[in-house]
C-alpha positions in Angstrom: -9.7 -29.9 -4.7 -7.2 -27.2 -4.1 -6.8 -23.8 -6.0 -4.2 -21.6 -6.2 -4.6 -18.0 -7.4 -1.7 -15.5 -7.8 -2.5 -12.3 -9.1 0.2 -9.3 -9.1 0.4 -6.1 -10.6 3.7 -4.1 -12.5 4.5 -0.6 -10.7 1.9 1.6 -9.3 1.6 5.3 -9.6 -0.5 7.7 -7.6 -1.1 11.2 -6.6 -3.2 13.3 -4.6 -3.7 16.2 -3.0 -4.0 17.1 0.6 -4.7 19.7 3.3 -4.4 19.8 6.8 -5.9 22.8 8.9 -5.9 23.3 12.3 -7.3 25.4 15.1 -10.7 26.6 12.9 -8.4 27.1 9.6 -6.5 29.4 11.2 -3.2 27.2 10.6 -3.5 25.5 7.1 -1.1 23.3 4.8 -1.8 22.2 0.9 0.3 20.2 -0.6 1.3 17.1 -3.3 1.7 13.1 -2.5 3.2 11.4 -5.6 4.2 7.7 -4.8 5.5 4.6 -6.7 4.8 1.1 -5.8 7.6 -1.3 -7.1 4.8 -4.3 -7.8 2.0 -5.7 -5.6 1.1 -9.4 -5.3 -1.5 -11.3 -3.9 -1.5 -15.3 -3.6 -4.2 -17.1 -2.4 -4.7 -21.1 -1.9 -8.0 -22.3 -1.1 -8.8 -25.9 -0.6 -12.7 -27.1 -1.6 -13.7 -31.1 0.0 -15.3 -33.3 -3.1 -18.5 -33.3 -0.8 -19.3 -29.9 -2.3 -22.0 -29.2 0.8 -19.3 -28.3 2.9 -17.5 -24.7 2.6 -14.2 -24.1 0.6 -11.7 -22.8 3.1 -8.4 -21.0 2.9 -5.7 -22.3 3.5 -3.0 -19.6 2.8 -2.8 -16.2 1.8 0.6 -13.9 1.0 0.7 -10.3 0.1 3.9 -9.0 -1.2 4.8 -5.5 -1.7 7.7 -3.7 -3.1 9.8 -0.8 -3.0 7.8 2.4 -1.9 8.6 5.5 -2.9 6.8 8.8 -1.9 7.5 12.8 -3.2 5.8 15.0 -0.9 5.3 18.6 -1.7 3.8 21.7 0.9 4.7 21.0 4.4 8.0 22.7 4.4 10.9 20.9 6.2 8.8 18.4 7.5 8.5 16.6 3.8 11.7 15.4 3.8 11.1 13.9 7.9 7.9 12.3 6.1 9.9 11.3 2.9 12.6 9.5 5.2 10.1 7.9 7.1 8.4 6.4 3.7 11.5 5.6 1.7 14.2 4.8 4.0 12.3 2.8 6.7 10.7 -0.1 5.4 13.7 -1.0 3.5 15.3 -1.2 6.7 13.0 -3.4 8.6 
């Protein structure tokens, strides 16, 4: 008996906040992450033997991801070094 399960999602939205502080506080940064996910998708095929004592097993499993895109806000010039790295890079590999 073999199933096959695909589940995906439409885009993804998040936020949060973040802070970074370094040498006892003395250096700190606050900022923004806002990021968009295209879509996600998870398929998964599992195959189960009739004799039902033995174990399912999987047999395949793909994770898809799309499009990434990040804003972040706080860290000065080194946003747009993170930005490039999160929106530019992937696409390219």
């Amino acid at each position: 008996v073999y199933a096959l399960v695909d589940v995906g999602t439409q885009e993804l939205e998040g936020r949060t906040n973040w802070e970074v502080s370094v040498i006892g506080g003395f250096l700190s940064r606050a900022g923004t992450l806002l990021f968009t996910v295209q879509y996600f998708r998870v398929q998964v095929k599992l195959s189960q033997p009739l004799d039902t004592r033995k174990r399912a097993y999987l047999e395949d499993l793909n994770l898809e991801l799309g499009n990434i895109q990040a804003r972040i806000n706080g860290a000065g010039t080194v946003d747009y070094i993170m930005e490039a790295g999160i929106n530019v890079l992937p696409n390219l590999l």
